[in-house]
MARTILUM-593012 format. One line per 2 residues: their letters; for each residue z, y, x of C-alpha. Coordinates in steps of 0.02 Angstrom, whole numbers, plus 32768, in hexadecimal, padded with zeros to 4 digits. Layout:
BEGIN
A = Z Y X; ...
//
This chain:
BEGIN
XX = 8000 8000 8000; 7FC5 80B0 805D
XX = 804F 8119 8067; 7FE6 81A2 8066
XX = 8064 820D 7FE5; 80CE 820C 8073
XX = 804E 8272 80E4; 8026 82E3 8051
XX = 80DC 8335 8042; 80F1 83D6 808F
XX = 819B 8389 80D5; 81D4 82E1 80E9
XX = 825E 82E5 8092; 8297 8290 7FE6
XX = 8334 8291 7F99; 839A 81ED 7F8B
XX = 8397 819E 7ECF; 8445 81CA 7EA1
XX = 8458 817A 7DE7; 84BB 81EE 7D8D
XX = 848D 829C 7DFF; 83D0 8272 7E27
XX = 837E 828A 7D7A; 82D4 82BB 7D4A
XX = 8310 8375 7D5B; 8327 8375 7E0D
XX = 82B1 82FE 7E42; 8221 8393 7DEB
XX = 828B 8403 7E52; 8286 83B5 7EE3
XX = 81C7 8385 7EE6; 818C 843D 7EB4
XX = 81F2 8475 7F51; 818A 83F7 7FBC
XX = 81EE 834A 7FCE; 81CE 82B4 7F53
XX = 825A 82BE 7ED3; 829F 8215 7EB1
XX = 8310 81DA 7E02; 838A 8175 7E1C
XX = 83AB 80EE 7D78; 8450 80A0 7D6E
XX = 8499 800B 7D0A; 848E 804D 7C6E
XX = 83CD 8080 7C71; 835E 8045 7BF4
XX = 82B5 8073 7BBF; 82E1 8104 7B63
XX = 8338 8151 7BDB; 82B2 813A 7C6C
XX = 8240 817F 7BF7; 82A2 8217 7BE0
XX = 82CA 823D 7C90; 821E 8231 7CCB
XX = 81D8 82A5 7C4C; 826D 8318 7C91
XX = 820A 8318 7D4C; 81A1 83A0 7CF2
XX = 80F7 8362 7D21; 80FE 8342 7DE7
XX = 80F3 82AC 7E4A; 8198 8254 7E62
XX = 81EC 81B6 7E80; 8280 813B 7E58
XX = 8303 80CB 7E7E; 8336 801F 7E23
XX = 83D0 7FB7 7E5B; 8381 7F15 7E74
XX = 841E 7EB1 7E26; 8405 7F11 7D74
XX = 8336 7EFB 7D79; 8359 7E3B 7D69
XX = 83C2 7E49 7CE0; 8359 7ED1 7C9F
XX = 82A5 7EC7 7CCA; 8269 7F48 7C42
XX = 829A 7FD2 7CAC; 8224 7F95 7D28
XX = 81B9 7F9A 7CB3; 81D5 8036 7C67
XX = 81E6 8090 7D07; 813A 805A 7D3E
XX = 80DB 8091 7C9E; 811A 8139 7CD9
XX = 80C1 813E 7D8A; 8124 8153 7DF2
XX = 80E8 817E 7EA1; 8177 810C 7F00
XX = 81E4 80A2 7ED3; 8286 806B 7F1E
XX = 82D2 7FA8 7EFF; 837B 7FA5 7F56
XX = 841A 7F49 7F4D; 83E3 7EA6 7F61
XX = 8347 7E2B 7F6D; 82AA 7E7D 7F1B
XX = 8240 7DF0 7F42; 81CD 7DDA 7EAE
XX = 81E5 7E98 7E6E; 8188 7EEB 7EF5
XX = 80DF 7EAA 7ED2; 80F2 7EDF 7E09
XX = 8114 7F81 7E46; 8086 7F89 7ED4
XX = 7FFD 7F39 7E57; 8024 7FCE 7DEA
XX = 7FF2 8035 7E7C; 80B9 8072 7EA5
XX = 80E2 8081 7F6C; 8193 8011 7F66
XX = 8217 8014 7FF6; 82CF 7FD4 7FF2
XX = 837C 8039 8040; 83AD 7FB2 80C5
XX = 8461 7FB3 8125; 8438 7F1A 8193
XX = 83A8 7ED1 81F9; 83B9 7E27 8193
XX = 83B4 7E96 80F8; 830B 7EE5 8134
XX = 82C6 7E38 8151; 82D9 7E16 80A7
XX = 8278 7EB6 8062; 81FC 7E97 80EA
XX = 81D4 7DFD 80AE; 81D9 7E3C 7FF5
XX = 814F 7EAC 802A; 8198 7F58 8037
XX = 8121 7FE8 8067; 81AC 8049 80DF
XX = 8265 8023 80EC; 82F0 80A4 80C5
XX = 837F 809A 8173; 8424 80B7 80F4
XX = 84A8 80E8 817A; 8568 80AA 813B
XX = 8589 817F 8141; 8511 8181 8094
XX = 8561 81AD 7FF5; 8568 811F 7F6A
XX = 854C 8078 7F61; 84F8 800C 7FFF
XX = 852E 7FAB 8092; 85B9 7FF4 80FA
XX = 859A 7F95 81A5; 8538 7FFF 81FF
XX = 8532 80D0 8214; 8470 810B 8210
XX = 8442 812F 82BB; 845F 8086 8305
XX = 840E 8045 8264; 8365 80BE 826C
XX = 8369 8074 832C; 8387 7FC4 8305
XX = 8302 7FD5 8269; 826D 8042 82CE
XX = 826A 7FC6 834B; 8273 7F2B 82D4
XX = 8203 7F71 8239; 8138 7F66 822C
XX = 8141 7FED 819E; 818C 808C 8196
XX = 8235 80B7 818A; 8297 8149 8138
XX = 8353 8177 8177; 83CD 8192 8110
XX = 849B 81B4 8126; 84CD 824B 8162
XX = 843D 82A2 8163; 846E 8356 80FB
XX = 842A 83F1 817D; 838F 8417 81DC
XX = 83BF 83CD 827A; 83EE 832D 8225
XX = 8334 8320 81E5; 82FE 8358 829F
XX = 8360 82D2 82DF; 8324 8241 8277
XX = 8268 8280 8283; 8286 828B 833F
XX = 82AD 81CF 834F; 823D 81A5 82EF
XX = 825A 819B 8235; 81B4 81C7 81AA
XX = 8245 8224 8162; 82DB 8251 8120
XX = 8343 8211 8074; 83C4 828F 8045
XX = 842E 8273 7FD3; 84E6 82E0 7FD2
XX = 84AB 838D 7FE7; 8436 836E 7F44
XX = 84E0 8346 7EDE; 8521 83E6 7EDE
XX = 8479 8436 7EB3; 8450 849B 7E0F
XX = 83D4 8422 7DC3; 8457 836A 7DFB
XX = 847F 832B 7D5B; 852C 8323 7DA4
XX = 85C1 836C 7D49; 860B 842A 7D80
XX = 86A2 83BF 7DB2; 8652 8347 7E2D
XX = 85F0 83EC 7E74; 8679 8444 7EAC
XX = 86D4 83AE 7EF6; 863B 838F 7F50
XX = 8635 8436 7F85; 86D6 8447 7FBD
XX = 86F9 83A3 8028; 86E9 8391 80C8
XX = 86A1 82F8 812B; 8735 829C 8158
XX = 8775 8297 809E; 86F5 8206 806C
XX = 8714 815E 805D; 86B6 80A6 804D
XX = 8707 8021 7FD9; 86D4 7FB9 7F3E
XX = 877F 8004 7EDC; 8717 8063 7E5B
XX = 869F 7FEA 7E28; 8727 7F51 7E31
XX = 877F 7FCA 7D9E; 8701 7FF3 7D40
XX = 86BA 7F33 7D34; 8619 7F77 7D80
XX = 85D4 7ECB 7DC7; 856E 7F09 7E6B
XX = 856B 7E8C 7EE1; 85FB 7E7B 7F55
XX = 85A0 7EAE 7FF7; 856F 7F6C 7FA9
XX = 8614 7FCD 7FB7; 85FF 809D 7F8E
XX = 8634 8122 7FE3; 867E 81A8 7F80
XX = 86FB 822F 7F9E; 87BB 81F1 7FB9
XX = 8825 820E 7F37; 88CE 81DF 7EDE
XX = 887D 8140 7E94; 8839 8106 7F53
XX = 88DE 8132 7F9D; 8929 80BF 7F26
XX = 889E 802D 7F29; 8835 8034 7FA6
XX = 8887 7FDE 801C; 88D8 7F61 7FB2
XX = 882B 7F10 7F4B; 8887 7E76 7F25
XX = 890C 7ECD 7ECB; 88A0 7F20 7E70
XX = 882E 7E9C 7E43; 88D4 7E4D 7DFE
XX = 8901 7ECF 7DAE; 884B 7F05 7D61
XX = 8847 7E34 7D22; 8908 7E4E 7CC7
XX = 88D6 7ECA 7C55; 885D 7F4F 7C16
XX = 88CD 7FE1 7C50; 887F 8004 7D0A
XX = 87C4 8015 7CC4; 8800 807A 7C27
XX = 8846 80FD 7CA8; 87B7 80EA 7CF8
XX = 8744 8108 7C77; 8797 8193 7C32
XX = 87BC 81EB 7CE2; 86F4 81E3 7CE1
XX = 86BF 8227 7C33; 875D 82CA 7C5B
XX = 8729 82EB 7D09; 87CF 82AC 7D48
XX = 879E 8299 7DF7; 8861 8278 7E42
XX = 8813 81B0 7DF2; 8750 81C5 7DC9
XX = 86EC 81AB 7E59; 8681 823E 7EBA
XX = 85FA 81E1 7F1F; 85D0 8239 7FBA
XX = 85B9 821F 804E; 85F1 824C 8103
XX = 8586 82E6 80FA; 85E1 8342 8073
XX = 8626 83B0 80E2; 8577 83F8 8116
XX = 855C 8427 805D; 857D 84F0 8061
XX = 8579 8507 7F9D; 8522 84F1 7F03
XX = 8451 8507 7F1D; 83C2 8502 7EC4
XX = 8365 845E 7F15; 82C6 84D6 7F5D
XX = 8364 8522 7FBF; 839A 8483 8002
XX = 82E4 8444 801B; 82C8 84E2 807C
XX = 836F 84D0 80E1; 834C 841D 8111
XX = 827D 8458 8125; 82C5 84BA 81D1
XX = 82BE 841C 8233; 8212 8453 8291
XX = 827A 84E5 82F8; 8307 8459 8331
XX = 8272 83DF 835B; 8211 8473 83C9
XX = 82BA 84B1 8419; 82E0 83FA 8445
XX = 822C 83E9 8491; 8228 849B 84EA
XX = 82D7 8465 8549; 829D 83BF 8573
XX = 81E8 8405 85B9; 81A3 83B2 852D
XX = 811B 8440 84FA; 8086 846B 855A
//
């Protein structure tokens, strides 16, 4: 599948399919300010609601990401999805093997966020068009084994196709940094949370907003209360709080505690629908403390867009440029 999209951005940059920030709305956004917009569709997506979200995208190319685990139980969002057009597609968090050829047959570019070299053996030989390098620093849900610049390394030399980084990556000299070693380009997700057009809550903006990068942390706690059942080996990583202070450390306990009774995943579920973020989870990642404020997503694409003057600095103090 030409990746040819990929050459036609004005910057190689696309922000990370964050279900529950990353709707149609900011994916338009970020495509009309030169990236590739991508929606991210959670558990709960159905046809309807890819329907609506895409027609929210306003008109402009954009893509998507599917968790792999929900498309088996629930292949009419594939299907749904595709009938929309998207220009990529992204099957993560777990085997797509089987899924990537219905979505390359209806002409969709399809790549997979990877936390492990085994892991990118399996999309490779799913057929992937480029790989996504999803450092353990990224925000949300994926592997939590090993950060993204080893990983981009490992992956570069390892991969026949393409690979995106991702983790981490939130300013222009993290994009000049990943181009330089030799990613296609950068996935961003974090700094896109707090933006005008995320589909995140006011709540959840601010926190984002106002945490620094040490205050994150990686654990299943959140999904073991809500009874979310993603596979054991994707963890999140979301901002600490009074609920990981208590729990995440202590998963046993609290998978005890979530089987006794309905009382841990009420609180949960409430915390979530009132914004209580001392229990609801904020996923973000490690580069939440690069995030200066709330922007419109042009302003972040622009920010991140600086990465040429890092890349021709680096080059003019290395005697790079002739």
């Amino acid at each position: 599948m030409s990746l040819a999209w990929l050459n036609a951005l004005r910057y190689p940059i696309l922000n990370a399919s964050m279900a529950g920030a990353a709707g149609g709305r900011l994916a338009g956004a970020v495509s009309r300010a030169g990236g590739l917009g991508t929606i991210g569709f959670g558990p709960g997506a159905t046809s309807e609601s890819v329907a609506t979200e895409c027609a929210r995208v306003g008109g402009v190319g954009f893509g998507a990401g599917l968790m792999v685990w929900v498309v088996r139980d629930n292949p009419s969002v594939l299907s749904a999805l595709l009938a929309e057009g998207p220009v990529v597609l992204s099957l993560s968090f777990g085997d797509p093997a089987g899924l990537v050829a219905t979505a390359q047959a209806a002409g969709v570019s399809v790549c997979s966020q990877v936390g492990t070299i085994a892991e990118a053996g399996r999309a490779l030989d799913a057929g992937v068009d480029f790989l996504v390098a999803r450092g353990s620093e990224g925000g949300g849900h994926g592997r939590g084994e090993v950060a993204t610049l080893p990983l981009l390394q490992q992956l570069l030399e390892f991969s026949p196709v393409p690979v995106l980084a991702a983790g981490g990556v939130a300013t222009a000299r993290g994009v000049a940094a990943v181009l330089a070693a030799g990613a296609a380009g950068a996935w961003v997700g974090t700094p896109f949370i707090a933006c005008e057009e995320s589909d995140a809550g006011d709540a959840v903006k601010r926190a984002v907003v106002e945490a620094d990068s040490a205050d994150t942390v990686y654990t299943r706690a959140f999904d073991i209360a809500q009874r979310t059942p993603w596979p054991v080996e994707y963890g999140g990583r979301a901002l600490a709080n009074e609920f990981t202070d208590t729990w995440a450390d202590r998963l046993p306990d609290l998978q005890e505690a979530v089987d006794a009774d309905e009382a841990l995943t009420t609180s949960m579920n409430e915390a979530r629908r009132t914004d209580n973020l001392s229990i609801a989870p904020v996923y973000a990642g490690q580069s939440v403390g690069l995030v200066p404020g709330t922007r419109t997503a042009a302003e972040v694409v622009s920010d991140l867009a600086g990465y040429a003057r890092f890349l021709d600095a680096a080059a003019a103090r290395f005697g790079q440029i002739e």
